[in-house]
N, C-alpha and C positions, 0 to 999 in steps of 0.2 A: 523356496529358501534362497531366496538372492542377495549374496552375501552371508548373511549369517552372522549370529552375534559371536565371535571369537574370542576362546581364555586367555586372558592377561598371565604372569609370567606367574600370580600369585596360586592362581586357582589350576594351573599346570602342575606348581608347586606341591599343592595339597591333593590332587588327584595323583602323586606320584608316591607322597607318604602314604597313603592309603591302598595305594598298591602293595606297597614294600610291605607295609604291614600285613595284607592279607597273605603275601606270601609267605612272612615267618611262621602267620597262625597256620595255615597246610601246604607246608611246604610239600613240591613235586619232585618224586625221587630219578623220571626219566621224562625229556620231552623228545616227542619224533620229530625229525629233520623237516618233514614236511612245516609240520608245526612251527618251525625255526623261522625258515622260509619267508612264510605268509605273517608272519610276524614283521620280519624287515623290509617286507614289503610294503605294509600299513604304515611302519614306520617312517619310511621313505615319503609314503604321501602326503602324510601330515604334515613332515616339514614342510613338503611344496606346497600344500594349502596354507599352512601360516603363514607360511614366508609372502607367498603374491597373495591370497585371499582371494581366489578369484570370486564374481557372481555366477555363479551357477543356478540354474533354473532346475532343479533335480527331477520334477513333478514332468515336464517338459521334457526331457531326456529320457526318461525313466518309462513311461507312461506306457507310449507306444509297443514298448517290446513286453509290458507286462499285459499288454489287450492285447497283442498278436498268443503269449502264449495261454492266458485265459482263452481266445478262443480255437487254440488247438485242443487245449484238456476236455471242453465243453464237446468236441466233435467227438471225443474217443468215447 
């Protein structure tokens, strides 16, 4: 995925309505802090991805550490 196709402000837009509405149809009466957290955390990244767009090679980065722990499970 290098670069990547990125949402314009429209389709940010309507994936935002469509949040809001999923929340009113069930709404959540408590979230855990955790939960809080890892939310603002996502958040955070996404702006730094949109904002620069970097190219990243995800397949490339990813890869290695997903062979190294396939071939530990494979050993146990």
């Amino acid at each position: 995925l290098s670069g990547g196709n990125w949402p314009d402000l429209t389709e940010l837009q309507a994936r935002g309505r469509a949040l809001l509405s999923a929340a009113s149809d069930d709404p959540v009466v408590a979230m855990p802090a955790e939960f809080v957290m890892i939310g603002r955390v996502f958040a955070s990244l996404g702006g730094l991805f949109l904002h620069y767009r970097p190219e990243i090679d995800f397949g490339r980065a990813v890869m290695p550490h997903l062979a190294t722990l396939a071939l530990e499970a494979s050993q146990k």
